[in-house]
Residue frames as a rotation matrix with the C-alpha (Angstrom) as fourth column:
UNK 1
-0.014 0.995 -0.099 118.17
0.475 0.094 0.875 31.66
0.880 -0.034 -0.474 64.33
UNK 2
0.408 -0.014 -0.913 119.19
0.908 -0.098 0.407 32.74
-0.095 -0.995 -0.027 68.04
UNK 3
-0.639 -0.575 -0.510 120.64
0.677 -0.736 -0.019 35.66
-0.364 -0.358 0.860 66.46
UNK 4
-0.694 0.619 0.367 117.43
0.258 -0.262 0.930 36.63
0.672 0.740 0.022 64.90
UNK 5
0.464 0.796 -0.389 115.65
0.530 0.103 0.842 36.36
0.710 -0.597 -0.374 67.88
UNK 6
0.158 -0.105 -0.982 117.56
0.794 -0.577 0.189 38.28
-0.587 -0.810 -0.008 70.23
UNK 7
-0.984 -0.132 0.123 117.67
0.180 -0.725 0.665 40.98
0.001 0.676 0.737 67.02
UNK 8
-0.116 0.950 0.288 113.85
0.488 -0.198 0.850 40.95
0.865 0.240 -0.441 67.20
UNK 9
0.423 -0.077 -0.903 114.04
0.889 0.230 0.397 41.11
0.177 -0.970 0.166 71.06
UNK 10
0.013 -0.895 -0.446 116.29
0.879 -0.202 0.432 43.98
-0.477 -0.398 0.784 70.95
UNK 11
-0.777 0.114 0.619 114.74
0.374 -0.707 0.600 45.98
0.506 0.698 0.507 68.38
UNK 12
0.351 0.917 -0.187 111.04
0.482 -0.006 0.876 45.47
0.803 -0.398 -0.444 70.31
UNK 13
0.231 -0.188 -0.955 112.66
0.973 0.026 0.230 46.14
-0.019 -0.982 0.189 73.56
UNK 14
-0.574 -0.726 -0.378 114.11
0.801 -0.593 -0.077 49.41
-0.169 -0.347 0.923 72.03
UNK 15
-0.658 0.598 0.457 111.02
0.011 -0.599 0.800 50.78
0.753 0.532 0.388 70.22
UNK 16
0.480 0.680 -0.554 109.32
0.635 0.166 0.754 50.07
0.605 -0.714 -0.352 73.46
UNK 17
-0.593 -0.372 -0.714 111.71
0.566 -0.824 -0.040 52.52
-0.573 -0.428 0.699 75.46
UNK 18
-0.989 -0.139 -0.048 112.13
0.104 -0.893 0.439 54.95
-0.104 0.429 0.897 73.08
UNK 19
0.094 0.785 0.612 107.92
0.003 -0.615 0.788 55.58
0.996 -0.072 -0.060 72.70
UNK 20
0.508 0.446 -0.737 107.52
0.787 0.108 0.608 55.35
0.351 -0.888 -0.296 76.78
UNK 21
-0.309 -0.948 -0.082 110.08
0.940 -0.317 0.124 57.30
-0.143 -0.038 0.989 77.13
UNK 22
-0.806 0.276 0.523 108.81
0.436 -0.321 0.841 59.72
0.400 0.906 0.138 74.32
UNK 23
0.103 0.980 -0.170 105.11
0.484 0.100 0.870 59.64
0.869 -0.172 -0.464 75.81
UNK 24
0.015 -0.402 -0.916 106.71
0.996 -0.072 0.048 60.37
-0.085 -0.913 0.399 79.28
UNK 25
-0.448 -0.826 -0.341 108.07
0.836 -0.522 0.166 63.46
-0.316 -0.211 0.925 78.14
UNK 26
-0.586 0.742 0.324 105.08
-0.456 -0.634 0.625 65.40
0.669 0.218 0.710 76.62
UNK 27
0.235 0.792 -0.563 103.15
0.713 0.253 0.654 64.58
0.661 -0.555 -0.505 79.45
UNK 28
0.284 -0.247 -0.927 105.23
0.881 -0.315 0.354 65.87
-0.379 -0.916 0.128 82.40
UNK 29
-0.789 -0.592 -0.165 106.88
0.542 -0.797 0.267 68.63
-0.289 0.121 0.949 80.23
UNK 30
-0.641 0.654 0.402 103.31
0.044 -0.491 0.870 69.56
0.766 0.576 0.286 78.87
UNK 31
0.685 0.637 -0.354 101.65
0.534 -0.109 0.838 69.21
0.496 -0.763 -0.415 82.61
UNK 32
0.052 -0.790 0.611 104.81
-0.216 -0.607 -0.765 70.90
0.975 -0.092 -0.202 84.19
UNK 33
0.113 0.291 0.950 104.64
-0.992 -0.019 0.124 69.13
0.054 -0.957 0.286 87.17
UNK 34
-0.796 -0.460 -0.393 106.14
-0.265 0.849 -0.458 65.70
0.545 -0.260 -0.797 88.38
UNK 35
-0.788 0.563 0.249 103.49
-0.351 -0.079 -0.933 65.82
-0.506 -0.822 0.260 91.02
UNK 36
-0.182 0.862 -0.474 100.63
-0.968 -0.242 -0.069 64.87
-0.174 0.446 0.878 88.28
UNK 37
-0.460 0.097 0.883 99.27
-0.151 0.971 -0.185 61.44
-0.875 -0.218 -0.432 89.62
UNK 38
0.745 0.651 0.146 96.75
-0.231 0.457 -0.859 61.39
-0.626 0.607 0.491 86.71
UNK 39
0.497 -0.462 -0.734 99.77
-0.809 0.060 -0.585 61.26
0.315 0.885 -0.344 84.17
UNK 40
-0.539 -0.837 0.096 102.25
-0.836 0.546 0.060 58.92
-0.102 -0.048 -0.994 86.23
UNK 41
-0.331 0.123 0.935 99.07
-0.143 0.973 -0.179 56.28
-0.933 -0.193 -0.305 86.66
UNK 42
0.960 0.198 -0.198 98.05
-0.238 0.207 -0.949 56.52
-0.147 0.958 0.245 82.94
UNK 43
-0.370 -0.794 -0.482 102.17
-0.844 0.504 -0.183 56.11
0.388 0.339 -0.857 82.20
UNK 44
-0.572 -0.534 0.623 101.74
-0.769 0.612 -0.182 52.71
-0.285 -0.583 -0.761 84.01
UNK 45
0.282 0.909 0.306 98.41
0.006 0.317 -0.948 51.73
-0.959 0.269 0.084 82.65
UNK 46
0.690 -0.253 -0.678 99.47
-0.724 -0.244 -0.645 52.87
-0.002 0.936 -0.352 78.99
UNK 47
0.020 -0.995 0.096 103.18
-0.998 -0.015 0.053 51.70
-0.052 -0.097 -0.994 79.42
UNK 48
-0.648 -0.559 0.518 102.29
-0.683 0.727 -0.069 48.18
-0.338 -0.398 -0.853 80.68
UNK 49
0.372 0.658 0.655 100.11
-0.151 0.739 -0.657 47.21
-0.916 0.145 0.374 78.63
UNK 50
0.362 -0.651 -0.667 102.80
-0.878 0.002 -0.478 48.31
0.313 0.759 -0.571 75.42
UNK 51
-0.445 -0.688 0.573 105.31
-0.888 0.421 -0.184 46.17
-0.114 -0.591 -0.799 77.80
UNK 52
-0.086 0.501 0.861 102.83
-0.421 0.765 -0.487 42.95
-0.903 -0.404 0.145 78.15
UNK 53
0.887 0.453 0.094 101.51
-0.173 0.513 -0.841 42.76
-0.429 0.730 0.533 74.42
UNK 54
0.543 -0.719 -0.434 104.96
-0.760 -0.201 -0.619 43.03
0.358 0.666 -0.655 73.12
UNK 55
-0.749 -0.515 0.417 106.53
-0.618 0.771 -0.156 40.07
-0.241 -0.374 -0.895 75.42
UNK 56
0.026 0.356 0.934 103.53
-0.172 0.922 -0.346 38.13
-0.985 -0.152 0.085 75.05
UNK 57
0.968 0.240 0.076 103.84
-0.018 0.365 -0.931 38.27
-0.251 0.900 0.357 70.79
UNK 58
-0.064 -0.989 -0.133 107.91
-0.977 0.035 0.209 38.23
-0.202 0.144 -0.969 71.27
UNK 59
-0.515 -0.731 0.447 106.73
-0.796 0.601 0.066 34.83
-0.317 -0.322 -0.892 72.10
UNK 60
-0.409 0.376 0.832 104.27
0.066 0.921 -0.384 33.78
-0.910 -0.102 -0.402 70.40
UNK 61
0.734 0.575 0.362 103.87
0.494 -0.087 -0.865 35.56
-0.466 0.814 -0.348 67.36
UNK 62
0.264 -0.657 -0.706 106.78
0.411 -0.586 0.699 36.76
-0.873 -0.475 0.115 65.93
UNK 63
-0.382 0.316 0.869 106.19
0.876 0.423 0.232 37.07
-0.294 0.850 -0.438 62.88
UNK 64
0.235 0.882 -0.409 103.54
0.903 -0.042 0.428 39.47
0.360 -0.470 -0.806 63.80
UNK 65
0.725 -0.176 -0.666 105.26
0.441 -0.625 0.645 41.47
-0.529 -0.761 -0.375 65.95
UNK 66
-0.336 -0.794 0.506 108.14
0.726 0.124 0.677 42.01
-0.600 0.595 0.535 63.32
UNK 67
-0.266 0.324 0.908 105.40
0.869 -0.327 0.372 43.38
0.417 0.888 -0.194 60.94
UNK 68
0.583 0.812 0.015 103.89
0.696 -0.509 0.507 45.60
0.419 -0.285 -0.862 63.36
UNK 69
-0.162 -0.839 -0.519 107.69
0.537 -0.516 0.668 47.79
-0.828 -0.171 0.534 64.00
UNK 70
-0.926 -0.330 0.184 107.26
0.351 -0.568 0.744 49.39
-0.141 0.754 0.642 60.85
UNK 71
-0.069 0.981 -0.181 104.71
0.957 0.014 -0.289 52.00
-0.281 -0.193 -0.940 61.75
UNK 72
-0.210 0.179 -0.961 103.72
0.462 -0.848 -0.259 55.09
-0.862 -0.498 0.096 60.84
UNK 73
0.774 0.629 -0.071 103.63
-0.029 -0.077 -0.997 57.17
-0.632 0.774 -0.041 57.61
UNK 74
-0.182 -0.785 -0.592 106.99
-0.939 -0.039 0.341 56.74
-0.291 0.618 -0.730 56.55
UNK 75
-0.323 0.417 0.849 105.83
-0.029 0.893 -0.449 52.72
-0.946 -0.170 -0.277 56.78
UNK 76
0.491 0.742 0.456 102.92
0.182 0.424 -0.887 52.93
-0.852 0.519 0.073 54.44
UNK 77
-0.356 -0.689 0.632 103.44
0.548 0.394 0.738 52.34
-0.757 0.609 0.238 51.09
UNK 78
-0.149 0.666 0.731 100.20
0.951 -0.106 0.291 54.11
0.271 0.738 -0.617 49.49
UNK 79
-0.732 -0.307 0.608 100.15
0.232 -0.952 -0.201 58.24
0.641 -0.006 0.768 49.24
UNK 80
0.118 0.964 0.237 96.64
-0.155 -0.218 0.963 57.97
0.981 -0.151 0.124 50.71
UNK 81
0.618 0.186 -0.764 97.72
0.446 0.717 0.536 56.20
0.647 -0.672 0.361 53.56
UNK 82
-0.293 -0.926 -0.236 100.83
0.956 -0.277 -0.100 58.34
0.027 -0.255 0.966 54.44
UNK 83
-0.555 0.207 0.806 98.71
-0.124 -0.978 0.165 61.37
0.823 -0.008 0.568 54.38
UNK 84
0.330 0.896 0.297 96.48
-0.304 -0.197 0.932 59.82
0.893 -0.398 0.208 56.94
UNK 85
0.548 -0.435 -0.714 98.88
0.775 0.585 0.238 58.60
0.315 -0.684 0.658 59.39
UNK 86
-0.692 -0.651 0.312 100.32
0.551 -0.755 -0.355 61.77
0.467 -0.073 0.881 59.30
UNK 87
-0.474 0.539 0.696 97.28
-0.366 -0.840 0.401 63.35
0.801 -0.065 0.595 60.19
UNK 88
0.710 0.377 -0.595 96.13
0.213 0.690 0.691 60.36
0.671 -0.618 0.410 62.87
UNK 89
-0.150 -0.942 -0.299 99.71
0.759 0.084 -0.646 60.87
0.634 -0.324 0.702 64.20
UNK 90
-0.773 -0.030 0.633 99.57
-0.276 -0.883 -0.379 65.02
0.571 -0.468 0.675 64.85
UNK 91
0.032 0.993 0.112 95.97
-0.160 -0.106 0.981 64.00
0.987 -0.049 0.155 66.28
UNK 92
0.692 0.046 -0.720 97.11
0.464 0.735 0.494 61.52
0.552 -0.676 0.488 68.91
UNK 93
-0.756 -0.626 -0.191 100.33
0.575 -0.496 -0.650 63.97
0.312 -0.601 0.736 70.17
UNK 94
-0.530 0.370 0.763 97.56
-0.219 -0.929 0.298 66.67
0.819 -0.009 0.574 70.12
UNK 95
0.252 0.714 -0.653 95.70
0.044 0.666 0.744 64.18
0.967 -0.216 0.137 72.14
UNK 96
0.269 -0.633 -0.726 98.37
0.856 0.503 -0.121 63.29
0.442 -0.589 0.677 74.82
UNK 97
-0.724 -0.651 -0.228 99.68
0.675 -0.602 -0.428 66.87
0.141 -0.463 0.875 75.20
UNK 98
-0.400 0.766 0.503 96.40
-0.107 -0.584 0.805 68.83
0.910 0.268 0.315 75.17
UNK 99
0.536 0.647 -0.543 94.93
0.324 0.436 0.840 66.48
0.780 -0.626 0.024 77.93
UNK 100
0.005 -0.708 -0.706 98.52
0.989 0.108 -0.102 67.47
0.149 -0.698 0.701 80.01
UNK 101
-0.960 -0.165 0.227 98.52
0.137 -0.982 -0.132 71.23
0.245 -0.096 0.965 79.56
UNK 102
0.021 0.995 0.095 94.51
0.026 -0.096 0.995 70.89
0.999 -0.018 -0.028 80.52
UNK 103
0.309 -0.192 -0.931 96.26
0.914 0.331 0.235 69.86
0.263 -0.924 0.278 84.30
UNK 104
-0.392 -0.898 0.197 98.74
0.901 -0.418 -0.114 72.70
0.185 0.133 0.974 83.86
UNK 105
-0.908 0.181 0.378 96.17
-0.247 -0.960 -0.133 75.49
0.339 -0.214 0.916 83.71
UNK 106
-0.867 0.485 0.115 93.23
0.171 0.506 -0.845 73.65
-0.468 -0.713 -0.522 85.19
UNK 107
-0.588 0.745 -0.315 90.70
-0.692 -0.263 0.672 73.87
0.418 0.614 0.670 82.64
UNK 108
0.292 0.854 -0.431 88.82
-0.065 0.468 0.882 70.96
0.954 -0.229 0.192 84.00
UNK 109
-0.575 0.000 0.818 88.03
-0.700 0.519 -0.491 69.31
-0.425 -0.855 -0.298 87.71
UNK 110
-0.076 0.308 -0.948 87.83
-0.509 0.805 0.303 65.82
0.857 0.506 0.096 86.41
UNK 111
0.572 -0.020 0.820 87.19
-0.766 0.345 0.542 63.66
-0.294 -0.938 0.182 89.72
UNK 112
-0.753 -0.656 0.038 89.27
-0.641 0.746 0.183 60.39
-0.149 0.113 -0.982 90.52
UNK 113
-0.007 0.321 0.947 86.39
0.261 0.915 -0.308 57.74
-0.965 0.245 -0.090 90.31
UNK 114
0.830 0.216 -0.514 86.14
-0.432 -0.333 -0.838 59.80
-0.352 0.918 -0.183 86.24
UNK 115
0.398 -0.834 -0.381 89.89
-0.917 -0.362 -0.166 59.46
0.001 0.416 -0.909 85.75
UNK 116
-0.427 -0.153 0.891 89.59
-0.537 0.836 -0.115 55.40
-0.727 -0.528 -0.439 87.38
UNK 117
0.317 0.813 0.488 87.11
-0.009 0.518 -0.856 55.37
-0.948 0.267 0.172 84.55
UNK 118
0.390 -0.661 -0.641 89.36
-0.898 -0.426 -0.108 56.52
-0.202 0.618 -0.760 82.03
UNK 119
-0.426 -0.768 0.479 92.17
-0.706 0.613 0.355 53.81
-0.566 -0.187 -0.803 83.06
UNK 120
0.091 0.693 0.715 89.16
-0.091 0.721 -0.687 51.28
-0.992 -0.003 0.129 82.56
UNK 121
0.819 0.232 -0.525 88.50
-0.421 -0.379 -0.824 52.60
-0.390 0.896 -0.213 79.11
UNK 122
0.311 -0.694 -0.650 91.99
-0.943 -0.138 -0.303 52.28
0.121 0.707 -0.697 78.28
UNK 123
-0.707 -0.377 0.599 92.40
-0.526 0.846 -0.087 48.78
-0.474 -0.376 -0.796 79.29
UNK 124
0.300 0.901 -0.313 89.68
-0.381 -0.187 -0.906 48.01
-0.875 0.391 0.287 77.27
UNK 125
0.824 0.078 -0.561 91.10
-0.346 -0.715 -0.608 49.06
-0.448 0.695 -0.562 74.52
UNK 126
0.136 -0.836 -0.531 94.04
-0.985 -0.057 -0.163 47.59
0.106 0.545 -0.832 74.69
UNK 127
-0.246 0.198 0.949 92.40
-0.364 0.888 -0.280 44.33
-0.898 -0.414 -0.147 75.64
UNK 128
0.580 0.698 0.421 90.02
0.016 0.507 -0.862 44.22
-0.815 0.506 0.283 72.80
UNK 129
0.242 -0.848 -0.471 93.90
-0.965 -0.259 -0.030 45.35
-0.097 0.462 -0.881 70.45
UNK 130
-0.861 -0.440 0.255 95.35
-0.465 0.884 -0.046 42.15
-0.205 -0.159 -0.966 71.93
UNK 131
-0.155 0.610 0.777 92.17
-0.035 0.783 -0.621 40.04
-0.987 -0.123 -0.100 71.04
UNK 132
0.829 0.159 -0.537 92.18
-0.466 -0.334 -0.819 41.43
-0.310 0.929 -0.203 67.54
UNK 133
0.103 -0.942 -0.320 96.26
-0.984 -0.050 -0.170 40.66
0.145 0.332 -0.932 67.16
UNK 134
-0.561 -0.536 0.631 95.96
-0.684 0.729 0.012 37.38
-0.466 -0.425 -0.776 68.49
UNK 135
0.285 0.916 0.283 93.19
-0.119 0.327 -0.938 36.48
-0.951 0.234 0.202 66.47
UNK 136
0.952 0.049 0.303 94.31
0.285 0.224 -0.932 37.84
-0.114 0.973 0.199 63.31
UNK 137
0.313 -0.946 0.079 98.26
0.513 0.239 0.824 37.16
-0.799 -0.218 0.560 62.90
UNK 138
-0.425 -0.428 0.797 98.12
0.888 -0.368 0.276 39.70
0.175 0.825 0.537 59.34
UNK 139
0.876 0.472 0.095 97.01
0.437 -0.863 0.253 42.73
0.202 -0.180 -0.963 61.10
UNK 140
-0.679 -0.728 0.095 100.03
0.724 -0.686 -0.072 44.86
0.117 0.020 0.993 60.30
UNK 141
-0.309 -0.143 -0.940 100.63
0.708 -0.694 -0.127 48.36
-0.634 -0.705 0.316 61.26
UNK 142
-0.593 -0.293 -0.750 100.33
-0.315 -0.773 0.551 49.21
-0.741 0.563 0.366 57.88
UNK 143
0.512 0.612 0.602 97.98
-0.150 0.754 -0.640 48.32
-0.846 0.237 0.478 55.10
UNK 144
-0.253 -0.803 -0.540 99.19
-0.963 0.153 0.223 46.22
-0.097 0.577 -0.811 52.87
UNK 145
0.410 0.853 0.323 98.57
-0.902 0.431 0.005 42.63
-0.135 -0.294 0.946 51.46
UNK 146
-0.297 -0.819 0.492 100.56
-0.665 0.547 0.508 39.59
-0.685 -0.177 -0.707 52.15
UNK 147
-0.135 0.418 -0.898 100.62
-0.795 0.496 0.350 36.81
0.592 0.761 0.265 49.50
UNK 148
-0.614 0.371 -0.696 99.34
0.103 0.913 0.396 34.43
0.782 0.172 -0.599 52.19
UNK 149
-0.847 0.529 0.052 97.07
-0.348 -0.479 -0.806 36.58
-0.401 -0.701 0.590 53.84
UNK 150
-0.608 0.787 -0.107 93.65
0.577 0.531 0.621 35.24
0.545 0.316 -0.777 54.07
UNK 151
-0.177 0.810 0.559 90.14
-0.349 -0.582 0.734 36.68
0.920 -0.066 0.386 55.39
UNK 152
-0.955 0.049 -0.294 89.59
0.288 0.401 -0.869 36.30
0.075 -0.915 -0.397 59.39
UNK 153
-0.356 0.934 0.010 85.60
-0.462 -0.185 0.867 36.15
0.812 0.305 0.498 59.51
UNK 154
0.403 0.658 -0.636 85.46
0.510 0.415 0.753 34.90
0.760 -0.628 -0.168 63.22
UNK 155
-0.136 -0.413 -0.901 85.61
0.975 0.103 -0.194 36.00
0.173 -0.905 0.388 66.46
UNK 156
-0.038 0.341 -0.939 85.33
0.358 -0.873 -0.332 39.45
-0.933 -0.349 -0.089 67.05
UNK 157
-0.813 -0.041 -0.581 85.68
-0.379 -0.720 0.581 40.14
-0.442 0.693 0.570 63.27
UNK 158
-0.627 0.779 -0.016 82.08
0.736 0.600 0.313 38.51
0.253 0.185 -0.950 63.07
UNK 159
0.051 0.585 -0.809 80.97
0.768 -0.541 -0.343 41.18
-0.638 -0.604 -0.477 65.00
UNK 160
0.783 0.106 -0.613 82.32
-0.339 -0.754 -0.562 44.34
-0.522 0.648 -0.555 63.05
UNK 161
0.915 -0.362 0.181 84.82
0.322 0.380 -0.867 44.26
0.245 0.852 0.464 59.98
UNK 162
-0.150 -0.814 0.561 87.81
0.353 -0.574 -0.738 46.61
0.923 0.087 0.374 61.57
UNK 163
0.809 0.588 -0.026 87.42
0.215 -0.255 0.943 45.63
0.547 -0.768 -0.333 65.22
UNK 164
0.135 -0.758 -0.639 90.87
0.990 0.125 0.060 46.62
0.035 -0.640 0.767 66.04
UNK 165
-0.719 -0.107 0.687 89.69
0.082 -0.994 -0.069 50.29
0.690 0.007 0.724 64.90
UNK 166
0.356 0.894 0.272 86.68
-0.092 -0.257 0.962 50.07
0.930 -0.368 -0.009 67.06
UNK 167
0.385 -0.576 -0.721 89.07
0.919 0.169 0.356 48.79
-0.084 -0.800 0.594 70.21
UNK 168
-0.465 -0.858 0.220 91.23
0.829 -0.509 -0.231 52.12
0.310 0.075 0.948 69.57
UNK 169
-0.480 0.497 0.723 88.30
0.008 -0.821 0.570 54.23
0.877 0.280 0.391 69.71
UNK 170
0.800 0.420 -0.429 87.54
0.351 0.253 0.902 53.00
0.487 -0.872 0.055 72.99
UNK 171
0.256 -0.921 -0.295 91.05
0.944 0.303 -0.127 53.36
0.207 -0.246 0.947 73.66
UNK 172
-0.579 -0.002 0.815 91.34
0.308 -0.926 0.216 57.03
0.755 0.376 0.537 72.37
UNK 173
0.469 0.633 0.616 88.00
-0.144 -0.634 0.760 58.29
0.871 -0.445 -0.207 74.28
UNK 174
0.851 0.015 -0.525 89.75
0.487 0.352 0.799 56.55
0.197 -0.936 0.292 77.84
UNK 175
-0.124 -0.969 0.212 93.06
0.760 -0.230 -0.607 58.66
0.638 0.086 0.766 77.05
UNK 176
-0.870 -0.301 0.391 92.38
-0.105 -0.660 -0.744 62.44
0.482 -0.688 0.543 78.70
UNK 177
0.557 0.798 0.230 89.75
-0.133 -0.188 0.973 61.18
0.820 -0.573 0.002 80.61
UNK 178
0.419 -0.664 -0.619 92.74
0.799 0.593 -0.095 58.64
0.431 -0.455 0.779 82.16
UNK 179
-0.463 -0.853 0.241 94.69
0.774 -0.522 -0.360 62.22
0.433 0.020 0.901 82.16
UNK 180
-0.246 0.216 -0.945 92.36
0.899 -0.313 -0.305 63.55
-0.361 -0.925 -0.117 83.98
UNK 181
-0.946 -0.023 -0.325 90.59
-0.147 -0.859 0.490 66.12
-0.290 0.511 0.809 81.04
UNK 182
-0.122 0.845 0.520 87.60
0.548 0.494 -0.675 66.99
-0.827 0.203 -0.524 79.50
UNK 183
0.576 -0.059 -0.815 88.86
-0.622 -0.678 -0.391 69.45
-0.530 0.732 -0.428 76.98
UNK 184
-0.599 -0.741 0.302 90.90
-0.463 0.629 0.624 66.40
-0.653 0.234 -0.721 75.74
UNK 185
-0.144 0.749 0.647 87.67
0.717 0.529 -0.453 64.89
-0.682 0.399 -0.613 74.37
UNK 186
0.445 0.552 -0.706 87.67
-0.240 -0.685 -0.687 67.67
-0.863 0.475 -0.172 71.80
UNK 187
-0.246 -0.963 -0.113 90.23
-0.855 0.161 0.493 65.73
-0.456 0.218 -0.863 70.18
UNK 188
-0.489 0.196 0.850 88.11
0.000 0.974 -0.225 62.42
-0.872 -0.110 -0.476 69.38
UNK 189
0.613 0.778 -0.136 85.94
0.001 -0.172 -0.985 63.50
-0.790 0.604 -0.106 66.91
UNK 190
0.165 -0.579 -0.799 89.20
-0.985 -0.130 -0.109 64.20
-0.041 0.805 -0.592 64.41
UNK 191
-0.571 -0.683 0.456 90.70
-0.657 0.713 0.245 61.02
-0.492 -0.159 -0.856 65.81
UNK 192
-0.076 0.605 0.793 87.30
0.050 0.796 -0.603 58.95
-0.996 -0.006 -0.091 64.73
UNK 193
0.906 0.281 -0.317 87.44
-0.263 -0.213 -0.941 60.61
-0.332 0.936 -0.119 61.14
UNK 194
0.054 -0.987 -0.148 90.99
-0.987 -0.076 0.145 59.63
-0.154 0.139 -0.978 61.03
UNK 195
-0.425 0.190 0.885 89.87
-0.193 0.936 -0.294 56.23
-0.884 -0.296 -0.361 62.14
UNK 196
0.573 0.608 0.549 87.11
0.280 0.485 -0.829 56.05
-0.770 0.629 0.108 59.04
UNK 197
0.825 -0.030 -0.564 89.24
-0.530 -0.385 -0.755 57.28
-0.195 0.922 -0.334 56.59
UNK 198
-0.192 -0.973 -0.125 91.65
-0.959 0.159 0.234 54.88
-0.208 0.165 -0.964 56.98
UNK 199
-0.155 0.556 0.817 89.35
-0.002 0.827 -0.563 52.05
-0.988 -0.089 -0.126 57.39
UNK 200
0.700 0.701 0.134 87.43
0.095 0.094 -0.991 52.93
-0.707 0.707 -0.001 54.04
UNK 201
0.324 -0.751 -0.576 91.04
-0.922 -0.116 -0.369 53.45
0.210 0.650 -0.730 51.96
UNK 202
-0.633 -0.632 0.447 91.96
-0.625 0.758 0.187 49.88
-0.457 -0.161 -0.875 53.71
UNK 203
0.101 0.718 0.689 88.46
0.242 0.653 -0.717 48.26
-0.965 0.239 -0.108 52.80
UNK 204
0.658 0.098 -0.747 89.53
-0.698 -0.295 -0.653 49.63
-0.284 0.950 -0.126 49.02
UNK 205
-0.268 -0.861 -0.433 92.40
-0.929 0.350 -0.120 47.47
0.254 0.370 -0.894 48.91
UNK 206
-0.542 0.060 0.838 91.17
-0.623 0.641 -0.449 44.66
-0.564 -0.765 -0.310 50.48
UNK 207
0.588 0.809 0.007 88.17
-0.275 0.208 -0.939 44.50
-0.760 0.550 0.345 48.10
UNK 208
0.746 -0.252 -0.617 90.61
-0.666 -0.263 -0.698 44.61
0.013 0.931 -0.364 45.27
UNK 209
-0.079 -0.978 -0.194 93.59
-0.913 0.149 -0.379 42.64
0.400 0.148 -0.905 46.41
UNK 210
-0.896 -0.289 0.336 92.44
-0.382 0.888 -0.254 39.74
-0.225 -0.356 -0.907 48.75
UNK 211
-0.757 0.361 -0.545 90.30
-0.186 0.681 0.708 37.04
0.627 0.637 -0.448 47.55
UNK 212
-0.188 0.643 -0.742 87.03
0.780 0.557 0.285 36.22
0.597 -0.526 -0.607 49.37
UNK 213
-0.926 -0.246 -0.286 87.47
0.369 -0.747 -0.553 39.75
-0.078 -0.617 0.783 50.86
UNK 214
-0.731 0.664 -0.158 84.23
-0.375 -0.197 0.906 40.97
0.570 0.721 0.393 48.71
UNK 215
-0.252 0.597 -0.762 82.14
0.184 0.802 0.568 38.24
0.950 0.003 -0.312 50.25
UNK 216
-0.600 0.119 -0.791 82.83
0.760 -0.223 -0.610 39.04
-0.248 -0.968 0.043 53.82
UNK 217
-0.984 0.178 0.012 81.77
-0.151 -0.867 0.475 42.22
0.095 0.466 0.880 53.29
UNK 218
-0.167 0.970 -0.179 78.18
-0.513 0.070 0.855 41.31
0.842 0.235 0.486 52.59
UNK 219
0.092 0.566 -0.819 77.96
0.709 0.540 0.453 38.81
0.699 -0.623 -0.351 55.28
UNK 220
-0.091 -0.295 -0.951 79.32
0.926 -0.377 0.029 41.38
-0.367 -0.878 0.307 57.94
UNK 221
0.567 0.656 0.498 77.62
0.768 -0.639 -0.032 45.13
0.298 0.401 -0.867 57.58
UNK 222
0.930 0.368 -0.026 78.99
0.346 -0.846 0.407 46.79
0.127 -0.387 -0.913 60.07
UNK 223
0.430 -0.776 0.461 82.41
-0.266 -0.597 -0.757 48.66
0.863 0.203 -0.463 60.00
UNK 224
-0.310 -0.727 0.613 82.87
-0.017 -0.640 -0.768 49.82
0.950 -0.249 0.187 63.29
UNK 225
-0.893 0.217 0.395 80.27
-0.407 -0.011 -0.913 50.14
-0.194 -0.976 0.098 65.43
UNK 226
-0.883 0.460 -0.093 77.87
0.450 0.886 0.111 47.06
0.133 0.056 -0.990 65.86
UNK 227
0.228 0.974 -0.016 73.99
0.917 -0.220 -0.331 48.20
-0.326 0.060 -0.943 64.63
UNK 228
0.501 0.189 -0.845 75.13
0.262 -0.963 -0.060 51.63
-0.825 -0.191 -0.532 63.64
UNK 229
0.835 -0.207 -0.510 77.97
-0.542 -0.478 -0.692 51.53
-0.101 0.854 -0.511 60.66
């Protein structure tokens, strides 16, 4: 058991480098410039909240956390899904390195209280993440349906149905402001169609595969964004 846990520990700890790390490096190499406060205080803002949720579900969800290592589109299991993670994926580099090479040749003058507002955003975002994960303990990375996965119908999923996509999308819009862009925000608009097309391929399985799923549904309208879809 103690070697399981410091094998979970140890995997988390490295997939946490290796993206900061990762993230680090298309920033500064795509702003060319150490000197680029907007990038080092998003790394810290970004970085430490990766750092925080990941110790705080080492320990209390582990389970959880376990499921939520095996991201991306090699992960998913369904062609539909692996085409959109692929395409969410390029979005979010396009995202990260767009907003850095916006510094590089100065397409925008974003002020600091904008870029303070950014941070905000992204803390948000990765607040209302962690309130989603801690809530519901079968939000994998991937979709997919456990055989004792049940329907979470309180708390913020009372509000919308897929409120850990609606947290990202907050998340997303606070990125190149954080970085200190406004040509970065041309980027959202894919990122939100990425967002619904994954939602509405997850809300196919869901309907079909978990029980009582169907029902929600009807009691809770909205997707995404509360009064609007």
């Amino acid at each position: 058991m103690e070697d399981q846990k410091r094998s979970l520990g140890r995997r988390a700890t490295e997939a946490t480098v290796k993206f900061v790390a990762v993230l680090a490096a298309m920033i500064f190499i795509a702003a060319g410039s150490l000197s680029y406060w907007q990038g080092w205080l998003f790394l810290f803002n970004f970085g430490g909240w990766i750092v925080a949720t990941t110790a705080y579900f080492l320990k209390y969800d582990r389970a959880l956390l376990e499921q939520r290592l095996h991201v991306g589109p090699a992960a998913e299991r369904e062609p539909a899904q692996k085409r959109i993670q692929l395409f969410n994926g390029i979005v979010l580099i396009a995202l990260f390195i767009g907003s850095a090479l916006d510094y590089r040749f100065g397409w925008s003058a974003v002020p600091a209280p904008i870029v303070i507002f950014g941070n905000v955003l992204m803390a948000a975002g990765f607040y209302g993440c962690f309130l989603v994960l801690r809530q519901n303990s079968f939000a994998s990375a991937t979709v997919e349906i456990r055989r004792d996965q049940r329907v979470i119908s309180s708390g913020l999923y009372s509000v919308v149905r897929h409120p850990m996509y609606a947290a990202a999308l907050v998340l997303f819009i606070g990125i190149p402001l954080s970085l200190g862009s406004y040509w970065g925000l041309l980027a959202i608009p894919p990122a939100f169609a990425g967002l619904v097309a994954r939602l509405l391929d997850e809300e196919k399985h869901l309907t079909r595969d978990l029980p009582g799923y169907a029902e929600y549904r009807r009691k809770v309208r909205d997707r995404l964004l509360p009064g609007l879809w």
